[in-house]
N, C-alpha and C positions, 0 to 999 in steps of 0.2 A: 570758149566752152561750146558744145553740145546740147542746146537747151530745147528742150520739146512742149510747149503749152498745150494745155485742151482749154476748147471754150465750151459752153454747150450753146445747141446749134440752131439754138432758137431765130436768135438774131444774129444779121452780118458785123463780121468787124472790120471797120467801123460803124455804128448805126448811121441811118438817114436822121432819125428822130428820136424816139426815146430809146434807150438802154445804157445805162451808167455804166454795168461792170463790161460790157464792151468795149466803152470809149475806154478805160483804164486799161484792158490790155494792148487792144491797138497803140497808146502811149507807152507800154509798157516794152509792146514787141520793136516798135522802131528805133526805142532807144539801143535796145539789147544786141540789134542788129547794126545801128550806126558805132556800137563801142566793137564792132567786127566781131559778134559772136555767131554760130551758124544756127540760128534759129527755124523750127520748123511750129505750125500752128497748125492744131487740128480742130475745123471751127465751121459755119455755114458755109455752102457751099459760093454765096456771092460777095464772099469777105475778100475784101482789097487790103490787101498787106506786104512789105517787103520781103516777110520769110516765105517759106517753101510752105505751099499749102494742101494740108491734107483733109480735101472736103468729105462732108459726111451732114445727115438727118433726112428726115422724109416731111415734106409737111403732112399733114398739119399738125406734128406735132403734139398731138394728146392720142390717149387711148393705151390702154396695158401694149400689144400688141407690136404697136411705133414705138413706141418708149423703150421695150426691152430691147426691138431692133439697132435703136440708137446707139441702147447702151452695146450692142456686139460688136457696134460697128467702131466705138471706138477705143473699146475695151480690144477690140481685132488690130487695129491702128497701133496702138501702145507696145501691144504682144511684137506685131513685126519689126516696130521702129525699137526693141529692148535692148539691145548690141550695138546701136550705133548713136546712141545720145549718153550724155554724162549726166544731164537731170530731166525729172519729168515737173512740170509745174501746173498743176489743174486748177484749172477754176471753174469745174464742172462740177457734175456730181461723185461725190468717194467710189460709189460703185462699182465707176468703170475704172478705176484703179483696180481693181481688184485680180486680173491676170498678172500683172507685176509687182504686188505687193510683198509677196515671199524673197523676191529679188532683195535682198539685205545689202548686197555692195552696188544698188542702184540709188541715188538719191531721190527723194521725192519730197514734195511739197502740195498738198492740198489747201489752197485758200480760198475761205466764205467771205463771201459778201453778203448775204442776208439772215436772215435771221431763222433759230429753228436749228442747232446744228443739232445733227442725228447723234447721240453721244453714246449709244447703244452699239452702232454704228464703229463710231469711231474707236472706241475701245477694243473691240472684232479686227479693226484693223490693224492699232499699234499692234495686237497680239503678233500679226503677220508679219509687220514691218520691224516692229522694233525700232532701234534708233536713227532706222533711214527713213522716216517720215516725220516730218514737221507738217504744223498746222498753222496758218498763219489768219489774221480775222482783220479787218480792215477797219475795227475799233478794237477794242477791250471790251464792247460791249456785244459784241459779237458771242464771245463766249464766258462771258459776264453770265448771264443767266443759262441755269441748266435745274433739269428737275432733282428732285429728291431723290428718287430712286436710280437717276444716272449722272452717278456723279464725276465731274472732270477727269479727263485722262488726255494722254497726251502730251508733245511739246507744243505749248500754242506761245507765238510772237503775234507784236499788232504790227501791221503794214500799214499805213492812211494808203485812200486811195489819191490819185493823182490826175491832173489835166496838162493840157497843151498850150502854156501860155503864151505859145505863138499866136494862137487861135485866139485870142483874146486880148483886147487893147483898152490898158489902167486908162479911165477919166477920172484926173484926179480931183476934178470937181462939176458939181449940178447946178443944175440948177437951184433957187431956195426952194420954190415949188417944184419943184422934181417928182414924179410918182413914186410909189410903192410900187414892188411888183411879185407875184407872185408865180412860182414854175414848176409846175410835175403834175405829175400824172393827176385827173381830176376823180378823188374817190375820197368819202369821210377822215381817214387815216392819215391824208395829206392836210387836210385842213386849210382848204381856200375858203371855208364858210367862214373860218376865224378870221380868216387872211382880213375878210370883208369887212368884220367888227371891228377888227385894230385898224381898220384904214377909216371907217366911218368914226369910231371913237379918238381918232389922232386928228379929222379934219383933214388927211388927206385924198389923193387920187392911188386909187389900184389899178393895174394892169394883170390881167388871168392870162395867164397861156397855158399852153397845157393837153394830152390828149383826155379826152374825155371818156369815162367805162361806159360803153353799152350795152355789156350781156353781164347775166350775175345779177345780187342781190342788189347792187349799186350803181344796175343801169339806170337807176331814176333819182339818181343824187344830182346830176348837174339841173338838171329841168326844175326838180324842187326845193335846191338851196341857192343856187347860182344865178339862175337863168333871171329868176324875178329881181335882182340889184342890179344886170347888166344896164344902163344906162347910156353907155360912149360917151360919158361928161364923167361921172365918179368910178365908175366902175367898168373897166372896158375887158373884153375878151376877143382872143386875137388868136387862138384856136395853138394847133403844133408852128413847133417853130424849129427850123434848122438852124447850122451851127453861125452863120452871119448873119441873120435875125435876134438871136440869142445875146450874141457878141453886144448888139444894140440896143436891147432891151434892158439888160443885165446894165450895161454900161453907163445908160440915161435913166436910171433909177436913184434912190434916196438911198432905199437898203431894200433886198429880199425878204420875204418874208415866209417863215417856213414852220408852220405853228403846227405841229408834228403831231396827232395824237397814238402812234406805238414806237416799239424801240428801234428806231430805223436804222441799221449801222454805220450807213455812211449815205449821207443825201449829197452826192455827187455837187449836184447843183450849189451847194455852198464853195465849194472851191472854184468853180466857174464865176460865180460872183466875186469871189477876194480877186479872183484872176485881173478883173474888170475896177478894183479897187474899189467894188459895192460891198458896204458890209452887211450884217445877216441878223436879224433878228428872230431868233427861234424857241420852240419850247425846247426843255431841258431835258428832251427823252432822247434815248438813244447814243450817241455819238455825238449829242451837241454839246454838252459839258466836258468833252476831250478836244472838237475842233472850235467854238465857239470860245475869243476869251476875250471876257468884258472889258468893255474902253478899248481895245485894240481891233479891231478886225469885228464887233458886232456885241449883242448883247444875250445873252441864255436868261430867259423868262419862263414861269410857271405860269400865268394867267393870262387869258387877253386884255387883260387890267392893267398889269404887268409891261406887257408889249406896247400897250398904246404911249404907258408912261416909257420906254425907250426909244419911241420914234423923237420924242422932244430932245432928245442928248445923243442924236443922230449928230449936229453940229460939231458938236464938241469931238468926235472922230475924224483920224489924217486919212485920206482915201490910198494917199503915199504910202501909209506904215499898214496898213489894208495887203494893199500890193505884195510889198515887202514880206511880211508874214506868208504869206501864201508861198513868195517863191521858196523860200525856207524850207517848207514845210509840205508844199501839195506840189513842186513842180515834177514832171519825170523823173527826169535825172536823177532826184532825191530819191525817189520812191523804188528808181533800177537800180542805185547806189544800192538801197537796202535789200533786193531781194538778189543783185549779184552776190553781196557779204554774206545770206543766209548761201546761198547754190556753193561757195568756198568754203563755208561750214560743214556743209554737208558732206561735200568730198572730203575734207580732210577726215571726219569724224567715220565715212565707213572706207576711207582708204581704198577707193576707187582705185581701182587697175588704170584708168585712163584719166590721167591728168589733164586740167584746163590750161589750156593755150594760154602765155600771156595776152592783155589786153591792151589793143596799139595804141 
């Protein structure tokens, strides 16, 4: 096939450091491209990728002005490449779908990864599209929640998101004393303060890593919840970390710890730890009660009361069936298997003029 991606152009794909729904297309795009499909991405302009790359954004990135530019530019992008791809698949914003959406025998796929879908939005759109637009959410919880006055529209499927588990090497055992560790971004939401409590109420060691916010309302969260437990005996902080840093930290841990407080859709970082055969102990918002399943691969908790008492029946989990579950479940392959079967859907369903190539 013919498959066209957008990212938006915040971040390069793949990132240096943070950015989740990057690393999942980067996995996303090399799989697509190694099963011989002719992949083109249109994404930051210092994004390393096997497909053909059609660069685009301005930093920095905020202000009405750059934004709209963004959107023409890739909304400009889309319009020229219209005639010579078979699917478009964004992971940007709907917006800039917007010049091909009338296109009815083009297929298209718009998937969110965060949370907040425009449902207003989106119903404007099926109007255009009709049945060549699917939506896909990277839980059920994605678009689980919607207001009252916009109510679901749409074909929506759940994709999980996916890692590289090449990039990652199962230890299928710790130490007893092994730390706790804790990874993401450092702002209330993510909940390393809780991290702190269940690791000081379990008796054991935390490890923070993580970038920290410094502008915003929660540039002064890490200084005033964090900063005063850093120790380097209980509590240590070891700031951003790349992907074979990661690999090691993730790997030499007891379990993650990911004490959530909003509906997060998909916290990447959970499947980077099964990868690692570390399981996950987190609150039950969001996406954790779809990837989180107790006794196998981690525990889904309501309290840090909760979590402390799961750090004790840490033991009694195989780091093996940890593993295992993940490849199942969050590897590439699995996760290109499913958006190849949705891009075959879609052609048949608007009887595309240009058939997809078999696949070698």
């Amino acid at each position: 096939m013919r498959i066209l991606i957008t990212a938006d152009p915040y971040i390069p794909v793949p990132p240096v450091h943070y950015g989740g729904i990057e690393r999942v297309i980067d996995v996303l795009v090399a799989e697509l491209v190694r099963r011989h499909h002719d992949v083109t991405l249109i994404a930051h302009p210092d994004s390393r990728t096997p497909a053909r790359l059609v660069p685009y954004g301005e930093a920095p990135h905020s202000g009405y002005r750059i934004r709209a530019r963004e959107l023409f530019q890739v909304g400009t992008a889309l319009w020229r490449e219209r005639r010579d791809v078979d699917v478009i698949h964004s992971f940007g914003r709907l917006a800039a779908l917007l010049p091909i959406l009338p296109r009815r025998q083009l297929p298209k796929i718009q998937s969110y990864q965060r949370d907040g879908v425009p449902w207003t939005s989106v119903s404007h759109a099926v109007r255009l599209a009709g049945s060549s637009l699917v939506f896909t959410g990277c839980s059920s919880s994605v678009y689980r929640q919607r207001s009252i006055d916009a109510p679901k529209s749409g074909d929506w499927r759940t994709v999980f998101n996916c890692v590289d588990l090449a990039t990652y090497t199962p230890r299928l055992s710790v130490a007893a004393d092994a730390p706790l560790v804790f990874l993401g971004r450092l702002d209330p939401v993510k909940g390393a303060h809780d991290a702190i409590a269940i690791a000081r109420g379990a008796g054991r060691r935390l490890v923070i890593a993580g970038n920290r916010v410094t502008e915003g309302p929660d540039a002064g969260y890490f200084d005033r919840f964090i900063a005063p437990h850093v120790d380097d005996v209980w509590v240590r902080y070891v700031g951003p970390v790349d992907d074979a840093q990661k690999n090691r930290l993730l790997g030499e841990a007891a379990a993650l710890l990911m004490p959530i407080a909003w509906e997060e859709p998909f916290g990447i970082v959970m499947a980077e730890a099964f990868a690692c055969g570390t399981p996950v102990i987190a609150f039950a918002r969001g996406s954790v009660p779809e990837v989180v399943r107790a006794g196998i691969n981690g525990f889904s908790c309501r309290t840090v009361e909760e979590a402390i008492g799961a750090v004790g029946l840490l033991p009694a989990l195989d780091r093996a069936a940890v593993r295992a579950d993940c490849e199942v479940r969050f590897a590439g392959p699995v996760i290109a298997d499913a958006y190849e079967s949705l891009y075959h859907e879609l052609l048949d369903r608007v009887g595309s003029a240009a058939p997809a190539r078999a696949v070698a």
